[in-house]
N, C-alpha and C positions, 0 to 999 in steps of 0.2 A: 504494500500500500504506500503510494506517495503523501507527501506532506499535506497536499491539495485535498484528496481526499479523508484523510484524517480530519481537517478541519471541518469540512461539510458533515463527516459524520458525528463529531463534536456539537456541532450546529443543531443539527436534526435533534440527536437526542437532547441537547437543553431546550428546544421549543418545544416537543414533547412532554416534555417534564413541566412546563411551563404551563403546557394545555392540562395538562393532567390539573396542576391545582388551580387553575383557575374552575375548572369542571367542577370539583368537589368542595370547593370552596364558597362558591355561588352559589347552592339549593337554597338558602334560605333569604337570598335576594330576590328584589323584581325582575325578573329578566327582560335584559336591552337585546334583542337582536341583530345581527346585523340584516343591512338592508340589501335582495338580491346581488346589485350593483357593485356594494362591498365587498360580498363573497367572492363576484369575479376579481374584480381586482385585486382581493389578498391572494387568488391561485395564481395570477399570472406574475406577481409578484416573486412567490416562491417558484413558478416556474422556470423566472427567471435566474433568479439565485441557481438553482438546479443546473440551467441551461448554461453556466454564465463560460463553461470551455471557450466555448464557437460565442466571441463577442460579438457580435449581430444580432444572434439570436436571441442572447441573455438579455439585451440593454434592450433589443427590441421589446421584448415583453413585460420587461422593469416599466417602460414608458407606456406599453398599454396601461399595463394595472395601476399608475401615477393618471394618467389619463380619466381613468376611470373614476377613480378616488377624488377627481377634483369634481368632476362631473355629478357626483353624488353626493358630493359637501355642496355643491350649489342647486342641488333639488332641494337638499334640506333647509336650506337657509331660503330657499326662496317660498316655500313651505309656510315657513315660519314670517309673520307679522309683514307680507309682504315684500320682500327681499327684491331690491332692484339694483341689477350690475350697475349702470349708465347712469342713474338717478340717483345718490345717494340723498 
């Protein structure tokens, strides 16, 4: 195993472990969902981490899922009390 992937598999298992307590941590909150839009964006995210060898591909799908996450921070806000980009 090279250095490269020792780190990714370093990676994986702390966010894992991370999902885990947040999982079991949470039953006795409100649960926040996230919103469709979110979910793609954190996969294409990690797909790009994943992907990140072949750098086109990685950074190309970093930017999807950046894309997407802004896209969805501004449904929310405009959601909210009327949000207007151009008009503050």
């Amino acid at each position: 195993m090279e250095a490269s992937q020792i780190y990714i598999l370093i990676g994986i298992i702390a966010l894992a472990i991370i999902a885990m307590a947040v999982f079991f941590s949470g039953k006795n909150r409100k649960e926040k969902r996230l919103t469709p839009l979110a979910q793609y964006s954190f996969v294409f995210i990690i797909l790009g981490i994943l992907f990140g060898d072949n750098w086109l591909i990685g950074y190309g799908l970093m930017g999807i899922g950046i894309l997407l996450a802004v896209i969805d921070i501004f449904k929310k806000l405009k959601k909210k009390k009327g949000f207007n980009l151009f008009y503050p």
